[in-house]
C-alpha positions, 0 to 999 in steps of 0.5 A: 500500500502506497504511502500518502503524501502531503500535497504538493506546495503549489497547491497550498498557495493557489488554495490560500490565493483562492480563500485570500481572494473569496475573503477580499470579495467579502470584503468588498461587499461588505465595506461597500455596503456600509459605506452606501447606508452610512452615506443614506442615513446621513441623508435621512438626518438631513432630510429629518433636520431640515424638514424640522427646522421648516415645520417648528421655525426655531432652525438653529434649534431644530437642526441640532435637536434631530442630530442630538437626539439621532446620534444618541439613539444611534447608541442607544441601538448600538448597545441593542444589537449586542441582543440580537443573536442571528447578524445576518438574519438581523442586519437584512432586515434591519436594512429593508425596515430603515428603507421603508422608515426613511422614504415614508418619514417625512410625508407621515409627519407632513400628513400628520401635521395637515390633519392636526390643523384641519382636525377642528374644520372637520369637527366644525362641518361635521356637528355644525359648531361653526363660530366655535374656537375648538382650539386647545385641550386635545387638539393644541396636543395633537398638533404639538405632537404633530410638529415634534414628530421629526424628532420621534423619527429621528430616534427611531431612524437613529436606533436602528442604524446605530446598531448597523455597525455592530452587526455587520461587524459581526457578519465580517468576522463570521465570514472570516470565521476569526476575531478580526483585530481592526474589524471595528476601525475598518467599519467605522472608516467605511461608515466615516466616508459612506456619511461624508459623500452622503453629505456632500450628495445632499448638499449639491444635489438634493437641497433643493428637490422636494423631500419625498424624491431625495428620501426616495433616492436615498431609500432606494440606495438603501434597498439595493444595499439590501438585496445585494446583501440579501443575495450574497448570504440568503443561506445566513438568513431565517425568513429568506423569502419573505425577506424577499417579498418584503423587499418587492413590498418596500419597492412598490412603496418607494416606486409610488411615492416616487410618482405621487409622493411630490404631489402628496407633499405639495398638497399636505403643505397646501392643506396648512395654508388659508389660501390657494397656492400660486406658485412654489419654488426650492432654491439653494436657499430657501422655500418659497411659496406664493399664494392668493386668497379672495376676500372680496370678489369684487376686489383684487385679490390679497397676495402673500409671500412666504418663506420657509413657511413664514409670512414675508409681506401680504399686500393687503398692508405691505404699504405699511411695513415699507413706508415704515422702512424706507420714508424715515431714512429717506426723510433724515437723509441729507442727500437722496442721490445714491441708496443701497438696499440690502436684503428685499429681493422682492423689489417692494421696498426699491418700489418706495425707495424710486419714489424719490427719484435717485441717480442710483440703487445698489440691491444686494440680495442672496437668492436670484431666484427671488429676483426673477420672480419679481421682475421677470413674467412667469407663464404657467398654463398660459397665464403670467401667474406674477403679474400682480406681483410685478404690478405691485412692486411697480417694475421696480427691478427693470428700473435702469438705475438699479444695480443688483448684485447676487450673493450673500450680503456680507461679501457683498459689502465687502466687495463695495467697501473695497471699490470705495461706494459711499451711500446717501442712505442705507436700508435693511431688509433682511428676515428676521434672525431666526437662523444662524446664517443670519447672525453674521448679518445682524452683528456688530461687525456688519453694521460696522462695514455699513457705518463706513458705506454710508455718507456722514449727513446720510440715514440708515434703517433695518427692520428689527422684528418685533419689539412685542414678541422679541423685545430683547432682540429688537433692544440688542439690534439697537446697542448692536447698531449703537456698538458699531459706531453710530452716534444716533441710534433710534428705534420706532414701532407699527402696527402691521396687521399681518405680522402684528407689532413690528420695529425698525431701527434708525441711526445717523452717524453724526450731527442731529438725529433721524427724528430730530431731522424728521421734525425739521420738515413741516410737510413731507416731500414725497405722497405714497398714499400712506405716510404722514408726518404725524404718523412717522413721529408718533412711531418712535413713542414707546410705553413707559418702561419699555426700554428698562431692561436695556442696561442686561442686553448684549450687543450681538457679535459676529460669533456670539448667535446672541440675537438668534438666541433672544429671538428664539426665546421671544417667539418661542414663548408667543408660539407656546402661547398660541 
């Protein structure tokens, strides 16, 4: 009987090759994998974050409350996958409930919110109790639920794609059939880079696409990453083929919001506003949205302008809010032959400004978007759905003598600085600082670059929320400006029925200040059809007291986000309120 002999070398390397090469294959599904869901959770937090921000208004808030409370749920499920005894069975369908849970998210909280506020309409048609507030009790906890939703999704997205990482560590290592010594740092570097490029894909191209279609894509990756895990260990996993038909059901979920989900969405967000909705747009920026409501048939109809879901102007009473930005400045402005504009994209506030008849308007605004909306005809279905915006705004951004420049104000004015313009009079038209983008804008620095733009004999005014809502951040507008460097530092109030009680801010760099100059004039040298004298002095009377707690206010600095702070806090307490 022949002896056995061990194999020959060759055979052991090509067998060792094989293995090596079986292993790398592993690998590079596996890696790929959690690269590609690491990058579609990223978008989840995103798409969650921004939509929270849009739906309870406080942006600085919202954001970094969905990403805390998804990063500490992201441990908390972390910690859970330790209890889940099958990785393979664990992880596949761990990955087609985040698909189902991603894409479905933000129209569930979108049709939430919309039935919490038409809730008492329903009640109203239904039993007849029309002329009755059926607002409060259960229905005030409804719609509070309703807008703190993104933040139940966010810990519920958040648990389950914590515990990704530990489980398909653990696929890895049974595939290698080993302890892997790096296993933990490989995952967590795919997982890094996978989070990185989700990032960037949201920011370039999915920014301004409706929710429904970015969560789409993203649970559409999410799927696929699925199947080819499905795929390549279905002999690993309990359940395989229901499995697969919930994938088939979670397909068809994703297919039919991808065709009607946009629609959905438009039409949930439609539900929430009082009137018809003309036109919408999704910038880089911003979301805009135009609406028209009919008050009286035989009168034109009322137009409103909202931006992330807050009201911008409406015209039945826009006359107001810029006369009061525009005539002050105008009138304590020694000259009126060059005026800079920063902010007001929709052309209402140049529309007053014209009146006077400058040589020369510099506009700066960030989005232009908004620029082309108000200047240029829209047709849609053969109508031109902007032309009485356009008439309301008087052609004014078709004027020659108008200048805009497009980008963020803060360069701007740097760019302006840099090229030696001086301004007769400066007016500021910015939203309110509800948003950390806009401190910078509202800053001591800022106003600062401002103070060297205007001419010594000339007037600035900014629009300062209101000084009934947010009293501390209108008062830290005012030492804010004062700060900066102007020596004249004045605030005044109207009644503006669609926003309430709103502030200004007027300043003067030297010499009398604005109201005092204003007093000087025994009648005023430009009719709008709104403003008088008596008007615009009585303006800067506030109640006795008002300005007591002045000396505990702080001057808001470009880092600080101090004047984000106190208007949050002011408008939070008047929401709650409601």
């Amino acid at each position: 009987m022949a002896e056995p002999t061990d194999p020959p070398k060759g055979w052991n390397l090509v067998n060792r090759w094989r293995n090596n090469r079986r292993l790398l294959m592993h690998d590079v599904v596996l890696i790929g994998i959690m690269a590609v869901l690491a990058g579609c959770g990223m978008i989840y937090e995103f798409l969650l974050s921004h939509y929270a921000a849009r739906v309870l208004g406080a942006t600085e808030v919202a954001i970094f409350g969905v990403f805390t409370v998804m990063i500490a749920s992201m441990g908390l499920g972390a910690f859970a996958a330790a209890h889940l005894k099958c990785p393979f069975s664990s992880f596949a369908w761990l990955e087609l409930l985040i698909g189902l849970i991603g894409v479905s998210s933000i129209l569930f909280i979108a049709g939430l919110i919309a039935f919490s506020y038409v809730l008492p309409s329903i009640i109203a048609e239904t039993y007849g109790l029309h002329g009755i507030n059926l607002s409060g009790g259960a229905i005030n906890t409804l719609q509070w639920l309703a807008k703190n939703m993104p933040y139940l999704m966010a810990f519920i997205l958040g648990m389950l794609i914590g515990a990704e990482i530990p489980l398909i560590a653990k696929v890895r290592e049974s595939v290698y059939g080993m302890h892997l010594e790096n296993n933990t740092g490989t995952i967590y570097g795919a997982d890094y880079i996978g989070a990185g490029i989700g990032a960037l894909i949201f920011v370039l191209f999915l920014l301004t696409l409706e929710s429904s279609i970015a969560a789409v894509i993203a649970a559409s990756a999410n799927l696929l990453a699925g199947l080819l895990f499905y795929f390549c260990y279905r002999k690993h996993i309990r359940f395989s083929t229901l499995l697969l038909i919930g994938h088939l059901i979670v397909a068809s979920v994703v297919a039919t919001i991808a065709i009607k989900g946009p629609s959905w969405e438009l039409a949930l967000e439609d539900m929430l506003y009082k009137d018809q909705v003309i036109a919408r747009m999704i910038t880089p920026y911003q979301k805009v949205v135009i609406t028209k409501r009919i008050i009286d048939p035989a009168k034109a109809p009322v137009w409103y302008l909202y931006i992330n879901g807050h009201t911008q102007f409406s015209s039945l009473d826009e006359q107001i809010y810029h006369a009061m930005l525009t005539y002050p400045a105008m009138l304590a402005s020694n000259r009126r032959e060059r005026i800079l504009i920063v902010g007001g994209g929709d052309g209402l506030a140049l529309r007053d400004v014209l009146r006077w008849n400058p040589e020369s308007v510099v506009l700066l605004e960030l989005d232009p978007q908004i620029i082309q909306f108000f200047s240029e005809p829209v047709m849609q279905e053969g109508e031109v759905i902007n032309r009485p915006l356009l008439e309301l705004n008087e052609y004014a951004l078709q004027d020659s003598r108008v200048d805009i420049h497009l980008g963020d104000a803060y360069g701007s004015v740097d760019e302006l600085l840099a090229q030696g313009r001086m301004f007769d009079t400066i007016i500021v038209d910015l939203p309110d600082p509800s948003h950390p983008d806009l401190n910078k804008l509202y800053s001591s620095r800022f106003y600062a670059k401002l103070h060297a733009l205007l001419s010594g004999d000339g007037a600035i005014a900014i629009q300062s929320t209101s000084p009934y809502h947010a009293k501390e951040a209108f008062i830290s507008i005012k030492k804010t400006v004062k700060h900066a460097g102007f020596q004249r530092v004045e605030q005044y109030h109207a009644n503006v029925p669609s926003f309430g009680e709103w502030g200004w801010t007027i300043a003067t760099k030297a010499g009398k200040s604005a109201k005092q100059r204003i007093e000087e004039y025994s009648s005023l040298p430009v009719n709008d059809g709104w403003m008088t004298r008596e008007l615009m002095l009585g303006a800067f009377a506030f109640n006795q007291g008002f300005y007591d707690i002045e000396p505990e206010i702080k001057v808001n600095r470009i880092n600080s986000n101090q004047i984000i702070e106190y208007h949050r806090k002011g408008w939070a307490q008047y929401n709650d309120d409601q």
